[in-house]
C-alpha positions, 0 to 999 in steps of 0.5 A, a space after each residue: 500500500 503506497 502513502 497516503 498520508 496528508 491532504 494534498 490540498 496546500 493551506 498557505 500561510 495567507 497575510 491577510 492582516 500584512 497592511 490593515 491598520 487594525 491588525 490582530 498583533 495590536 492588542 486591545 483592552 476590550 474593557 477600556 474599550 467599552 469602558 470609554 464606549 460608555 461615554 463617547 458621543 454619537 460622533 466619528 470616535 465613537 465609529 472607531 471604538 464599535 470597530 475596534 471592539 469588534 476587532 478584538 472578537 475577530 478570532 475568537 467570536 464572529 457573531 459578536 464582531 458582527 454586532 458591533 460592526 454593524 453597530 459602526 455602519 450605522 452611525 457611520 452613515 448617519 455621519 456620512 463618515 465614509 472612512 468609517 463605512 470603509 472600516 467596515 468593510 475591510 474588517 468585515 472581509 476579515 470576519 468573514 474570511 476567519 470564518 471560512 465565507 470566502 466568497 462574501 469576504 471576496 464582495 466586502 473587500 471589493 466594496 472596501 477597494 472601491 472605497 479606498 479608490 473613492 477616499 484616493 488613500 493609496 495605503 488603504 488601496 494597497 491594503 484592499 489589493 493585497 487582502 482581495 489577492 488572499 481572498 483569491 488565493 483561498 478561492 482558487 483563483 491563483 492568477 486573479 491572486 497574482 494580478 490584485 498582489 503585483 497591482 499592490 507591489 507596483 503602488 508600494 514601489 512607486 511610493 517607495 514605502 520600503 517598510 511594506 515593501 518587505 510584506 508585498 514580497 512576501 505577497 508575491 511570493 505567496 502567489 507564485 507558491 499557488 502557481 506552483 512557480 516554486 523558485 520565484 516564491 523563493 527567492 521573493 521570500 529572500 527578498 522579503 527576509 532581507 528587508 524584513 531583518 533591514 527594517 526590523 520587521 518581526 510581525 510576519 516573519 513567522 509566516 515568511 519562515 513557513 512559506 520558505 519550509 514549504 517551498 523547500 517541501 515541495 522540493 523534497 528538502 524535507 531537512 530544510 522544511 523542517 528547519 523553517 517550519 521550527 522557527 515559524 512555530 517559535 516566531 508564531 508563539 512570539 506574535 500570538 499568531 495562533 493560525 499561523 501556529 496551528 497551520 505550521 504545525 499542520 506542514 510539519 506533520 506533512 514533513 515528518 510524514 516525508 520522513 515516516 516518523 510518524 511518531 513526531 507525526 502525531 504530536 505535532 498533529 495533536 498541537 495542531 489540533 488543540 489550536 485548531 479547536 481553539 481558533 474554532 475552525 473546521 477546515 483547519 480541525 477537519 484536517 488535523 484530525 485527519 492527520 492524527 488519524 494517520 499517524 494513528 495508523 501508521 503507529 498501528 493504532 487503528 482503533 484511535 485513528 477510526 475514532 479520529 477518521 470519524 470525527 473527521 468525517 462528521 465535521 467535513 460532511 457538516 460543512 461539505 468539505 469536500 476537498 477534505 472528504 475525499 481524502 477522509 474517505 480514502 483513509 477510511 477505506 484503508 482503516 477499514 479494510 485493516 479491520 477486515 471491515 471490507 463492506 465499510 472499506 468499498 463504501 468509503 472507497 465509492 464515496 470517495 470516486 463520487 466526490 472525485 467525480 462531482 469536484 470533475 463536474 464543478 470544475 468542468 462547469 465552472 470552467 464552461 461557464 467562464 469560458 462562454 461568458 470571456 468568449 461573449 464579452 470579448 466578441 462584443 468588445 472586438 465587435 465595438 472595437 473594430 466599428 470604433 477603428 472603422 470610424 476613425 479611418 473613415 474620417 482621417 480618409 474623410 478628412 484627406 480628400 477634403 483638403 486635398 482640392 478645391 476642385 474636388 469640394 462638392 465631391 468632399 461634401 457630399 462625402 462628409 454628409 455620407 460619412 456623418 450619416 453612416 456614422 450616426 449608424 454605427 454609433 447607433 450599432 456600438 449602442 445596440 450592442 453595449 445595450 445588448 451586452 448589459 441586457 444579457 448580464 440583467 436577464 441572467 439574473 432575472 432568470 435565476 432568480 424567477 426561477 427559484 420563486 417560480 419552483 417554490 410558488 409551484 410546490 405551494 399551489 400544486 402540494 397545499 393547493 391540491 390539498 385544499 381542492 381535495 378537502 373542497 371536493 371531499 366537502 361536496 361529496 358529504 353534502 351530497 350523501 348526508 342529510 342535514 338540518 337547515 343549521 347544520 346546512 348553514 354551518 356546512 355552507 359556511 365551513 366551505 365558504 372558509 374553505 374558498 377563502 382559505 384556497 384564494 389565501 393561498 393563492 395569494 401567498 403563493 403570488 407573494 411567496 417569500 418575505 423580502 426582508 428574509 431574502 435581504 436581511 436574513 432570518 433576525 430582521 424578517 422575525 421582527 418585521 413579522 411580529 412588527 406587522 402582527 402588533 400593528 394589526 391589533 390582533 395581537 401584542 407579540 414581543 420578539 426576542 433575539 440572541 446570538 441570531 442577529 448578523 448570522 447567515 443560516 442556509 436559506 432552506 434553513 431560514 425559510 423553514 425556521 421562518 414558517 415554523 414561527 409563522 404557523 404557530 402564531 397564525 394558530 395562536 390567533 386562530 384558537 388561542 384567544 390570547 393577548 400577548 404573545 413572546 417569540 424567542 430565538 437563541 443562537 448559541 454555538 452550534 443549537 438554536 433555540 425556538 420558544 413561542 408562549 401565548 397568554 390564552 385558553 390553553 389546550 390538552 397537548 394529548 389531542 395533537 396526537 389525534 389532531 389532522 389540522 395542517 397547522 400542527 402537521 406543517 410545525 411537525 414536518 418542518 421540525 422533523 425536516 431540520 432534525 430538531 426537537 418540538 416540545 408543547 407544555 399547555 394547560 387549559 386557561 393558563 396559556 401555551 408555551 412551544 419550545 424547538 431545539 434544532 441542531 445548525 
């Protein structure tokens, strides 16, 4: 059996922070912070404390970050403190990235780019540069990396701001790395240690040291890796730059793997494990106990390294890691072939061929697709170009004959009228086909997104619609079988004129299908302006609570469904609760969400919903039973009705 110990997917050391004013190596006093928080006006000081306190919950605590970087935003536009809105964004693409959502890190630091080019900082552009260049990095997208990093390089030398000068390098060298143009990335690594030792600059010197021990790997100069990536673990140590720490950590165990002492293997992996969990990070958590895993193996512990794989696996598949997951299963498939487990071992092995194959087909797709859009873009703008060039020539030619002669006057006349004309023409086309060009990108869009709102309108209309009109004919079968008193007649005709009007309710959520502000705003604004909507009516007082929820992204099916849950119970409430008041609370805390509805009505025996058919009940059950959470109903009668849901997320 050949090696297959490491994850061959390279986790460079990013430089994320190398210029941002704000970086993690200043360390704050967050209760000084809040502290002079307390007694700051509602000024442009007060934007930079809200920044600078969510700065400090950057590594550690993105929910809290987000709170107060939202907190900045707000006052900032009220202000108009276009700095301000800047910070946000670039700390905001920080939040991001630390958190793993590479491609709303990727939009916030072009909105902050944008911002810096508005304000004409060049520092703050070479900033933007730089850190959209990582963003790429961690992508994939390694030459639009080296585009946006060798921008920031030529801006640094041409301000001859030699400090920086050594980070751009390092930059640079980073990018080469992902190119795979090793000896560049070397010697731009020199470069940068050079000045770095010039300037005294030690704050990413741990970094630079573990770019070197990586190229060096790559080389198979295992020694010489090792030799860098020790003194990058100590430097990081020095910096307090725990996901530096934990990634170099993560090579070494590569390195000792190059060496099969996989007894080294697993204690540098355990370390990278405990700083992982730390930093709470599931890529870098998913890989470290994959390596454990392996060096468990090779040590000939494979009851730990199945107890390692396992954990492994359930942290990938959470987060569809599936970079990650093809590996992990690969590893499964050896443990479990090991353990004579040969039915395990072939399903691992399978999973891992259907990974392998659907990452294909993305990266098929993907590569499609931008094929076909660069294709397009570029024939029209060959198009455009050649119509502009055309008229250029035909007017210098237009503008030859009319000097030429006296003679030849009228003749040049009549030509300049021709000329103007067809001008006009093809200055008419270049409209057309700049108008045809962004009509294109606008029905892209428009079509994607009437599609989603058509499939969900239909499966509302043809699975409650089709319900209801069975509920409806099912009705109109009994009245013709039974017998019925004029009261009991009168009752029945008016249970079916609910029913018409429950189908034209409907029909009309179906037209209005999804709250904007939920696709906007996500899930915290949408709960409040729902119950906002409720107290306006009259129909019901209800106070909405939120913790750990507010700045959140959940997946939309998630949002959507937790969304209707609450719905659904509040619509029962005003149908049967006969209640007053009403308490909706939403709590995020890690990895669990906690739903709690309490009303203050007649209340009910729970036993009944055993018994109950009523579509309420069975929509709150089926969502519940879909998000795999837990429904729990406490009611008594006159005093009220509390739900509780707990769902794992």
């Amino acid at each position: 059996m050949g090696k297959f110990y490491l994850m061959k997917k390279t986790f460079y050391v990013g430089l994320f922070l190398i210029l941002s004013i704000m970086a993690n190596a200043q360390v704050k006093k967050r209760d000084s912070l809040f502290h002079l928080l307390a007694v700051s006006k509602k000024d442009t000081g007060r934007v930079m404390l809200l920044l600078n306190i969510a700065d400090t919950y950057e590594t550690n605590n993105q929910d809290s970050a987000r709170y107060y970087l939202e907190k900045s935003k707000q006052l900032s536009g009220i202000l108009n403190f276009k700095k301000g809105i800047y910070k946000y964004y670039e700390l905001s693409a920080i939040v991001s990235f630390t958190k793993g959502d590479y491609n709303r890190s990727l939009q916030e630091s072009k909105n902050a780019l944008e911002l810096a080019r508005k304000l004409k900082d060049s520092s703050l552009i070479i900033n933007m540069l730089n850190n959209t260049g990582i963003v790429y990095q961690y992508l994939g997208q390694f030459d639009k990396q080296l585009d946006y990093t060798l921008q920031a390089l030529a801006l640094i030398e041409k301000s001859n701001r030699k400090k920086k000068l050594g980070s751009m390098y390092h930059s640079v060298a980073n990018a080469y790395f992902n190119l795979k143009q090793y000896r560049k990335s070397i010697d731009y690594c020199l470069l940068a240690l050079k000045l770095y030792q010039k300037v005294g600059n030690n704050a990413y010197v741990n970094r630079l040291h573990a770019s070197l021990g990586q190229s060096y790997a790559l080389f198979k100069f295992t020694d010489s890796a090792l030799y860098y990536y020790k003194i990058a673990a100590v430097e990081s140590v020095k910096n307090n730059d725990k996901y530096a720490e934990a990634a170099i950590y993560g090579y070494m165990s590569n390195a000792y793997a190059d060496k099969n002492d996989f007894k080294e293997m697993l204690k540098v992996s355990q370390t990278s494990l405990m700083l992982s969990r730390e930093l709470q990070s599931n890529q870098m958590l998913a890989s470290s106990l994959y390596n454990i895993a392996n060096a468990n193996y090779f040590n000939g512990n494979n009851a730990e390294a199945k107890k390692n794989i396992e954990e492994a696996l359930q942290i990938a598949e959470r987060d569809t890691l599936k970079d990650e997951l093809k590996n992990i299963y690969t590893v499964l498939s050896y443990i479990a072939s090991r353990d004579g487990d040969f039915k395990t071992s072939l399903w691992a092995k399978q999973k891992n061929d259907s990974i392998q194959e659907s990452l294909w087909n993305e990266q098929v797709l993907k590569t499609t697709s931008e094929l076909e859009k660069k294709y397009e873009s570029e024939k029209k703008d060959n198009q455009i170009k050649l119509q502009k060039a055309q008229l250029q020539k035909r007017a210098f030619l237009n503008y030859i004959l009319i000097g030429s002669a006296a003679t030849l006057l009228i003749i040049s006349l009549l030509s300049y009228r021709n000329y103007r004309h067809k001008r006009k023409l093809q200055e008419l086309r270049i409209s057309e086909l700049e108008t045809d060009k962004l009509l294109t990108a606008t029905e892209a869009v428009l079509k994607g997104e009437e599609q989603e709102r058509s499939r969900l309108a239909k499966d509302l209309h043809d699975g409650l619609g089709g319900m209801l009109a069975g509920i409806k004919y099912s009705f109109q079968t009994m009245k013709g079988n039974l017998i019925m008193t004029p009261q009991n007649q009168q009752s029945f005709e008016r249970s079916m004129d609910m029913l018409d009007s429950s189908i034209k309710e409907m029909r009309r959520v179906a037209q209005n299908m999804m709250p904007e502000s939920l696709v906007k705003f996500g899930l915290d604004t949408a709960l409040q302006d729902y119950c906002k909507d409720i107290n306006l009516s009259g129909a019901l007082q209800i106070s909405y609570q939120s913790i750990g929820v507010a700045g959140h992204h959940f997946e939309q099916t998630t949002a959507i469904t937790i969304y209707r849950i609450i719905q659904e119970l509040i619509n029962n409430t005003l149908k049967h609760a006969s209640a007053k008041t009403a308490i909706v609370q939403i709590t995020k805390s890690d990895s669990l969400l906690a739903i709690t509805v309490e009303d203050d009505g007649k209340g009910f025996d729970p036993k009944i919903l055993d018994l109950s058919k009523g579509m309420g009940w069975v929509s709150v059950k089926h969502r519940v039973d879909f998000l795999k959470g837990r429904l729990d109903i406490n009611s008594q009668s006159g005093n009220g009705t509390s739900v509780h849901i707990e769902v794992d997320i």
